[in-house]
Each structure stands twice: as structure tokens, then as C-alpha cells.
C-alpha positions, 0 to 999 in steps of 0.5 A: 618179436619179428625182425624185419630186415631191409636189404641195400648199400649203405651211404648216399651215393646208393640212397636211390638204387633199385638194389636198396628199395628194401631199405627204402620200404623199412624206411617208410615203415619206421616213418609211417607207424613212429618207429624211434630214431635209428641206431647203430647197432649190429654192424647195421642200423636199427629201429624199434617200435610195434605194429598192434601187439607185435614188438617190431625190430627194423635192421639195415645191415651196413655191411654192404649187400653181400655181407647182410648176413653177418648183421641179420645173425648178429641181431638174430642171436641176441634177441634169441629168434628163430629164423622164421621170426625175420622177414627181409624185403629185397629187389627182385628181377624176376618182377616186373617193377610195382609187383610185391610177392611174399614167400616162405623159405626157398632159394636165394636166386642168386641174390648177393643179400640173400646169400649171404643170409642163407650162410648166416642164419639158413633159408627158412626165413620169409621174404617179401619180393620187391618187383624192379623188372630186369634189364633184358641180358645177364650182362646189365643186370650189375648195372642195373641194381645199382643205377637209380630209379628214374623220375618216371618211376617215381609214382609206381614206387611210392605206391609200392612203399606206401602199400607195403607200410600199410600191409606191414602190421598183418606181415607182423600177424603172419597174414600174408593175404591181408599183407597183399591185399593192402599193398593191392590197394596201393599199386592197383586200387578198384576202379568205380564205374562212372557210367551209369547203366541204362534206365528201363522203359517205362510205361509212360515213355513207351511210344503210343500206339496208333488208334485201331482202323474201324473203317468197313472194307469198302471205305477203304477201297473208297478212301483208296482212290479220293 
């Protein structure tokens, strides 16, 4: 069993920030692959299902971010997991918006949810890194998590979501290459070329060539002056 942790706000005045677009890719998930109704339980919400023969358990902490730790533990114990069985998917600054990154352990970057997750249940857990791009200053970056997604976003975003539901099967497998190459599939999907490449020439469309000159030297010189 893996624990699948989608990081955001509770409530709907914060449904759309870019600090909830985990919750939003959990979200699509339970959607995508008929996890059952959400359920409170953990001091969050809950949804269960399978990805092939994983049996997959889908948390949104409502704890408000920077206590996600307290839920993610709760649920960890009593399912008895090891921390490498959770994997959290969060906003990251440091990605430019569309990029997805997956990663093993390491530091929490200062970010509230992952803090606060690092104290509860210690930092070897995996994370997939959902790129929302960064403000420019320090001072903004409060601001920004917590502003919605513009409309213009929208078509990045749904193909961010829809290639990690896609992905999330191998992310149950631990094929983290798989995971990418499906959410590559999405966000940056092979161009087919639309020019065709240039015939070869053919014998028969090749120009002819002009009859050889049999005239003698002097019927030249001849022809020269007519």
C-alpha cells in the first residue's frame, strides 16, 4: 500500500491557489482512475482505490498547510507505512510553471507543508515537484501561492494534471522514469513533421541532354557566317 499525499488549504476560497495544486492532482487522480468518495478521516480527507495491484490511499490534510504533517503521520502510523511508502505532491517555485520533477528524499526548501512533514514522519519520503514558477522577490512569494491561477494558465495546468493522473500508476510501480515520460506526453507531446522530404530525381524527369554536334570543323566555320 503507498500513501499519496496531496498538499493545499482547505476550503473553497483557496480551491484554486497555485499553493493547492496538490491537492488538485490527487483530485484528478481519484477522478481519473474511480477512486471512492472522499471521506474524513486524519484530520484530513481520504480516497481509496488501486493503480494496477498497488492499493492506493489518496490524503488531503486539512490542517491548513503548515500542519500537513500531523495528518500525513496519523495516517502513516495507522496503516503501519514506512515513510518511503508516501509520496507528496506539492508546488514548487524553483519550477518554471508546467515542469513536474520527481525526487527521493532531501530537504524541504522552506516550504510550509513540507516542513511541517519533515517533523512528523522525517524526510525520506518521495515528492513530485509541481512547477508554479516564482514571483521574481522574496517579498511576493506569500502573495503569490496564495493568488489563484489565471485563466491563461488554465491549458498548462490541465495538461500538468492530466499527465500526472496518467503517470500515477508507474508512481505506484516506483518507476519514476515511466511517471515522467507520461506526464511528458501531456505537457510536451512529439511533433509529427508535416513536410514531406523531397523526391529524388528520376531518370525520366531528368532534363534531356542536347544531340551531339557531327558537323565537320569547317561546316562550323561555314554555318558560323550564314
Amino acid at each position: 500500500m503507498k500513501l499519496f499525499v496531496g498538499l493545499g488549504n482547505p476550503g473553497q476560497k483557496y480551491a484554486r491557489n497555485r499553493h493547492n495544486i496538490g491537492f488538485m492532482a490527487v483530485e484528478r487522480i481519484a477522478k481519473d482512475h474511480g477512486f471512492g468518495p472522499w471521506k474524513s478521516k486524519f484530520h484530513g480527507e481520504i480516497s481509496e482505490g488501486r493503480l494496477g495491484s498497488e492499493k492506493i490511499l489518496l490524503l488531503k490534510p486539512q490542517t491548513f498547510m503548515n500542519r500537513s504533517g500531523q495528518s500525513v503521520g496519523e495516517a502513516m502510523r495507522f496503516y503501519k507505512l514506512e515513510s518511503t511508502d508516501v509520496v507528496v505532491f506539492h508546488d514548487e517555485l524553483d519550477l518554471a510553471p508546467g515542469k513536474v520533477r520527481v525526487k527521493a528524499g532531501g530537504g524541504h526548501a522552506g516550504h510550509n507543508g513540507l516542513r511541517s512533514i519533515h517533523d512528523h514522519i522525517g524526510a525520506a519520503y518521495d515528492r513530485v515537484r509541481l512547477g508554479i514558477g516564482h514571483p521574481g522577490r522574496k517579498e511576493m512569494v506569500s502573495a503569490y501561492v496564495l493568488s489563484d491561477f489565471a485563466k491563461s494558465e488554465s491549458d498548462w495546468l490541465d495538461d500538468v494534471l492530466r499527465g500526472v493522473s496518467d503517470g500515477a500508476p508507474h508512481l505506484a510501480q516506483d518507476d519514476g522514469g515511466k511517471f515522467m515520460n507520461a506526464v511528458a506526453l501531456r505537457t510536451a507531446p512529439p511533433r509529427s513533421s508535416k513536410t514531406a522530404a523531397p523526391k529524388a530525381e528520376t531518370a525520366s524527369e531528368a532534363p534531356p541532354k542536347p544531340p551531339a554536334d557531327e558537323r565537320s570543323a569547317m561546316q562550323k566555320l561555314l554555318d558560323k557566317f550564314k
